[in-house]
C-alpha positions in Angstrom: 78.7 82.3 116.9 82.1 81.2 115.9 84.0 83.7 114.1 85.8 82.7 110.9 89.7 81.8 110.4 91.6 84.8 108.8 94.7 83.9 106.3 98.0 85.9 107.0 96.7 88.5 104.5 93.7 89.1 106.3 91.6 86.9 104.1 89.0 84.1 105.0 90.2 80.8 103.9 87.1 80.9 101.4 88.7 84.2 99.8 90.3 84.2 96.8 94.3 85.0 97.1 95.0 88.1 95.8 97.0 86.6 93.2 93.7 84.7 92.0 92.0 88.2 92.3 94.5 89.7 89.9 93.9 86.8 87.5 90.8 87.4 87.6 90.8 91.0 86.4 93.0 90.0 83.8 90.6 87.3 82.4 88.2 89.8 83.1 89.9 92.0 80.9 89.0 90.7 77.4 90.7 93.7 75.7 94.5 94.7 74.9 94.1 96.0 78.5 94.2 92.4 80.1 97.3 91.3 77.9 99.6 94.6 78.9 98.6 93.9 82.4 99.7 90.3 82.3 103.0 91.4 80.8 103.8 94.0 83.5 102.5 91.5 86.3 105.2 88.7 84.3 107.8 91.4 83.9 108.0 92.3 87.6 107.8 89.3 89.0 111.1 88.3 86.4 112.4 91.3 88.3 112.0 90.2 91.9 111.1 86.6 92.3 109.7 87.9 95.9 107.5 90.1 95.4 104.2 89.4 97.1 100.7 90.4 95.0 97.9 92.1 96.9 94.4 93.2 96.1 93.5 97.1 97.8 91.2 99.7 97.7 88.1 97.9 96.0 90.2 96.2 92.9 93.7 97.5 92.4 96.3 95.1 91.9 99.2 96.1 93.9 102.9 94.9 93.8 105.3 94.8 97.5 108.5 94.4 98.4 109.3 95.8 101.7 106.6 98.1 101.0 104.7 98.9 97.8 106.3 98.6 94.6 103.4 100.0 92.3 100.1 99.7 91.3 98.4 98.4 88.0 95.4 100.1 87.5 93.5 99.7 84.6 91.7 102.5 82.7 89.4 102.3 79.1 92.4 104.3 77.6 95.4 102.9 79.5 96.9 100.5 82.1 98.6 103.0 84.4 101.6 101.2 86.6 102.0 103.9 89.4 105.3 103.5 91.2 105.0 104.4 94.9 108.5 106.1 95.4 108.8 106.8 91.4 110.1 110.3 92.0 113.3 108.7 93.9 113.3 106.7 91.5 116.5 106.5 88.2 114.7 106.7 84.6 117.4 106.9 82.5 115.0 105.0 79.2 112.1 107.9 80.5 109.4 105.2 81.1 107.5 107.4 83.7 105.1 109.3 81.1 102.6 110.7 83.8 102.1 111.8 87.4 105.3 113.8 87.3 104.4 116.8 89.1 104.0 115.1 92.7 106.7 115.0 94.5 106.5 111.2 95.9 104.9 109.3 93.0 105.2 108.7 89.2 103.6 106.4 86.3 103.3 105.0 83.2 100.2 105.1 81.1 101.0 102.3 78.6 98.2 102.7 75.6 96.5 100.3 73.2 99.6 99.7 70.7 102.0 100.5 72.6 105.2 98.6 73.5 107.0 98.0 76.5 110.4 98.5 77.0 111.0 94.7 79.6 114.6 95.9 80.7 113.5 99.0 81.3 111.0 98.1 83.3 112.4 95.9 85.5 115.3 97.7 85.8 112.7 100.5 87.6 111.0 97.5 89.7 114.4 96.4 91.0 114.9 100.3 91.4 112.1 100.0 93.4 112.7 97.1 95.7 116.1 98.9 96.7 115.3 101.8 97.7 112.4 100.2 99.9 114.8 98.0 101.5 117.5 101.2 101.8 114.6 102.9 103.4 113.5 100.7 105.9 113.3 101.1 109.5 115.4 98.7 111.4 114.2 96.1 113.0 110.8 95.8 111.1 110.7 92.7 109.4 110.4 92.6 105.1 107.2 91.4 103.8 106.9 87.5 103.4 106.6 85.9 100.0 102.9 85.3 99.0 102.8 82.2 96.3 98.8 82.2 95.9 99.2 81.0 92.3 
């Protein structure tokens, strides 16, 4: 039996991309919880043009750079962007509104009505990719674009 060509994410060619997977979820979403995370996912890719989309852990939408970015996980009370390295992270507008008593990650619970500060927010994602390429080991290549739009 022949086995099955993988993609360079680890994919079958027959798989959806995990950017089609995260439009997915957002169509899926028919709520105010599928607009917020359509903004976020627009807001940090305005932020870094390269970051590269993947699909983890049975549905979470996940954003890389050089290692993860954050998360976009999406609850009936909230869309919670969970930042990785957020505790190493600069807030000077105080976006990170939850998870702040670990000491590697933090989030942002953004709830039905709520607005979101764009600058601020990509100011943390380019926060983000920074300090994963500051952090890097040498010699270990950064992740490749993924354009499965």
């Amino acid at each position: 039996m022949k086995k099955a060509a993988t993609a360079a994410n680890g994919s079958s060619p027959e798989s959806p991309s995990p950017s089609e997977l995260i439009d997915g979820r957002i169509r899926e979403l028919t709520d105010w919880r599928g607009e917020i995370l359509a903004r976020v996912r627009a807001l940090i890719r305005e932020a870094d043009p390269d970051v590269v989309e993947e699909w983890k852990w049975r549905g979470v939408p996940v954003w890389e750079h050089a290692g993860i970015l954050c998360t976009g996980e999406t609850y009936k009370a909230a869309v919670k962007l969970t930042f990785a390295k957020g505790a190493s992270l600069e807030d000077p507008k105080g976006l990170f509104n939850s998870s702040l008593e670990g000491n590697t990650r933090r989030a942002i619970d953004i709830h039905e009505g709520e607005m979101i500060d764009a600058e601020a927010l990509k100011a943390l994602i380019r926060a983000a990719v920074a300090l994963n390429l500051s952090t890097r080991r040498p010699g270990k290549k950064s992740t490749p674009a993924h354009t499965g739009d």
